[in-house]
N, C-alpha and C positions, 0 to 999 in steps of 0.2 A: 504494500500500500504506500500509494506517496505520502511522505511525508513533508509536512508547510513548515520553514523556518518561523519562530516569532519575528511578528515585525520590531525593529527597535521603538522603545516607548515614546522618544522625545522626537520622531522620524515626520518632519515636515517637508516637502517639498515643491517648488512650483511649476508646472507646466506653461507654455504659451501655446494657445490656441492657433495662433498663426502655423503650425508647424505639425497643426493634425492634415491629415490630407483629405481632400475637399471640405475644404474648409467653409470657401464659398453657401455651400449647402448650411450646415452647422449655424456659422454665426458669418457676422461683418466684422471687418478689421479692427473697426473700433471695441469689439468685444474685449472685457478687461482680464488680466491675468488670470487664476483661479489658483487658490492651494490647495493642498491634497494633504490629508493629514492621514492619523493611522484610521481613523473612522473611515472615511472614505474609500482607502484601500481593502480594509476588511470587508466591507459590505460587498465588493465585486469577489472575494474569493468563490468557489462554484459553489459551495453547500447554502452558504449566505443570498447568490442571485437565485440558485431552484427556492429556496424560503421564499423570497421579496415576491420572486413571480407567481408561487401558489396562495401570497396573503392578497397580492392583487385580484385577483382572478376574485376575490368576493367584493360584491359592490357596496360602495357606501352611499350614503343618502347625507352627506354634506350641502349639496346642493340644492337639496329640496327643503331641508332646513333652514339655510340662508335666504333660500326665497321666500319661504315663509315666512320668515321672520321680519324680512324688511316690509313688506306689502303689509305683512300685520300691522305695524307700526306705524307705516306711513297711510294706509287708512284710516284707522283708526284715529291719529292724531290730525286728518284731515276733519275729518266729523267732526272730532271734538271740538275742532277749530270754529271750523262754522258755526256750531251751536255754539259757544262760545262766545264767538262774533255778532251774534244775534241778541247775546243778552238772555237767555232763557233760562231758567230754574237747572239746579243741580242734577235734578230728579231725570229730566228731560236729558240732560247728557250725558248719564250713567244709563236710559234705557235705551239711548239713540248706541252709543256706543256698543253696549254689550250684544245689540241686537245683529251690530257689523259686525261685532266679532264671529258669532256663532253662524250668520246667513255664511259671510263674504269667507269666513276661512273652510267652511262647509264646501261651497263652492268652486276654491280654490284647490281643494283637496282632490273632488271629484273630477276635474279636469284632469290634475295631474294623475288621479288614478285611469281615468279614458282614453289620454294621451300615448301614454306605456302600456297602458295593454292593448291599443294600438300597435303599437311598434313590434308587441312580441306578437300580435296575430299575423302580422305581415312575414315577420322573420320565419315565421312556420311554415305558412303559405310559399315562399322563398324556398327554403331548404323541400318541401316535400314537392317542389317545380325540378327542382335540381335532380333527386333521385331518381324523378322520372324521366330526366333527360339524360342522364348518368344509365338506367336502365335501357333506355331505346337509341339514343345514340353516344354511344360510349365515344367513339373516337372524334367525333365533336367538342366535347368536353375534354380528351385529351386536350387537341388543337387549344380550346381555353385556355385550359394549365400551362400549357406550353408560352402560348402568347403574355402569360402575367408573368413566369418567371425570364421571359427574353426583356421584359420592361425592367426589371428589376438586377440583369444586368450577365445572366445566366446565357452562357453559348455553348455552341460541342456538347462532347459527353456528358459538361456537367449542366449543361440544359436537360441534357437528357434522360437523366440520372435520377435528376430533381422531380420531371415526370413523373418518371418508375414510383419514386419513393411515395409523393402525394397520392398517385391515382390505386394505389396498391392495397389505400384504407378507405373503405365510400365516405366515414363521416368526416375524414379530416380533408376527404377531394371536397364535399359540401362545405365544410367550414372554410376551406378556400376562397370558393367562391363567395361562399357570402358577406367575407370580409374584400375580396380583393375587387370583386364584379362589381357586388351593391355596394359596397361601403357603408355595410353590419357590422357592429360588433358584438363579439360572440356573448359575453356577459353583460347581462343587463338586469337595471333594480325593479324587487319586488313592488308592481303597481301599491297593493295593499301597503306594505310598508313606506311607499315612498308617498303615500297621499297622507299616511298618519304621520310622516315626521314633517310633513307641510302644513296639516293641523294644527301638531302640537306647537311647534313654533309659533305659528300664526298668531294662535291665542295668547300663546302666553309672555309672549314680544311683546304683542299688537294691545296686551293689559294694562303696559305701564302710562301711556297717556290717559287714565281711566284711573291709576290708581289714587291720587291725589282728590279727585272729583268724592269716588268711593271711600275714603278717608272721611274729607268733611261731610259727608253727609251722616255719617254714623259717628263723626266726632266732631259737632260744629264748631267747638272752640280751637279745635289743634291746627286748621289751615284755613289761614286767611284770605289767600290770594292761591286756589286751586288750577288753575288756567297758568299762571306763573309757573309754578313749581311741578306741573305736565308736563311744560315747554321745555323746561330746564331737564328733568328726568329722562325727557324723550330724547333731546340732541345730543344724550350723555349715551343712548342707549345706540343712536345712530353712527356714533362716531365710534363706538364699541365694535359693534357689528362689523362697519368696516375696517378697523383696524384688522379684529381677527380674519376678516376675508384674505388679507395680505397675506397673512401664512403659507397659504395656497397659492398664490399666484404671483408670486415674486414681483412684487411693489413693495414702496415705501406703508406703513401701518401709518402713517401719516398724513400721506396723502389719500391711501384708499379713504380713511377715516372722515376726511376733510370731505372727499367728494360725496361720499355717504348721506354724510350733514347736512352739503348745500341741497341737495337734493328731495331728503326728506323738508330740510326747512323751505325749500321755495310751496313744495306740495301744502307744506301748512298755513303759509302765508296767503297764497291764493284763497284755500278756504275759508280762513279767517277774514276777507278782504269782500269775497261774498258772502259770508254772513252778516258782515255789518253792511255790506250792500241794499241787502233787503231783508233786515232786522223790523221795518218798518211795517211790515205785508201783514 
């Protein structure tokens, strides 16, 4: 069995990108240095990528979450705006609100559950086209395989090879295709799960410009200026959100954060601007 030397403990190193080839592809020149530390190195050993690639292959519902979470939010503190803006009773903003929360993330949910299983009835539909066409005309479907892997850079024997090895399995010739043809991918989130982590968000994101209102009403003395202290909670709660989207998506947590903010605040402003519009009616 091979055996791995330890890497040295304090073993940093830097690469320049400029010097990987096609790089073109990859990044532009101005892409900056990058270091490599022992984390880095370890995670590519083989036992380390088969892990990374079998924890991938299950999906998360991160983004059903953050969608939920901001639309909660920025709804909900849209309404509360308006009524707000209008001047109307505590009571009226705490039933206006809850009732957005419960319609609009309800709805919210069930699209996103419609949507995806959508996509997985199509994906099936797809793959059970393919076997059929893998059953009657086989050598067509070579031609296919053949044609994606000559894209991808495959000539001679080891086009050839490449072939053999795909068309040798029907489901991994199907999964081929459905990722190289349609541009499927093969793992995709549970509709049910990903409408309830859009839910759950929703609601309980989309509470906090509500919590304040729901406060003074069952404690009239402890908040004086509920509409304030909404405002306040919620740009706290917007600029939250985006900061942690940053994680993900290699931006500044500052700026995602920032943009989050103006975003949700212009949606509130507008609200608030027609409710005092016609406060009057």
């Amino acid at each position: 069995m091979l055996q791995m030397r330890p890497l040295p403990s304090r073993w940093v190193r830097e690469y320049d990108v400029k010097k990987v080839p096609n790089r073109a592809y990859l990044s532009n020149d101005t892409m900056p240095k990058e270091k490599l530390t022992d984390d880095h190195i370890a995670s590519h050993r083989p036992d380390a990528v088969r892990e990374r690639l079998r924890k991938n292959s299950h999906q998360g519902y991160l983004r059903d979450f953050v969608y939920g979470a901001i639309d909660g939010i920025v709804t909900t503190l849209a309404v509360v705006s308006a009524v707000a803006g209008a001047g109307l009773q505590t009571s009226i903003v705490i039933i206006l609100g809850i009732a957005n929360l419960l319609g609009d993330g309800f709805s919210m949910a069930a699209s996103n559950y419609l949507g995806i299983r959508a996509e997985l009835l199509q994906k099936q539909r797809l793959r059970r086209s393919e076997e059929q066409h893998i059953a009657h005309y086989p050598e067509g479907e070579k031609e296919e395989i053949r044609e994606i892997f000559r894209k991808k850079g495959f000539t001679g024997p080891d086009l050839e090879r490449a072939v053999e090895v795909i068309t040798s399995d029907v489901k991994q010739w199907v999964d081929t295709m459905l990722t190289d043809e349609f541009g499927l991918a093969l793992a995709g989130p549970n509709p049910i799960k990903a409408a309830l982590a859009t839910f759950t968000a929703f609601v309980l994101v989309g509470f906090l410009p509500l919590a304040a209102f729901v406060v003074q009403y069952f404690f009239p003395q402890t908040v004086e200026h509920p509409y304030t202290w909404s405002a306040v909670m919620t740009g706290a709660a917007f600029f939250g959100v985006g900061a942690a989207k940053s994680w993900f998506i290699d931006q500044p947590w500052y700026k995602e954060g920032f943009v989050t903010l103006l975003i949700g605040g212009a949606a509130a402003a507008l609200a608030y601007a027609v409710g005092v519009m016609f406060s009057g009616i």
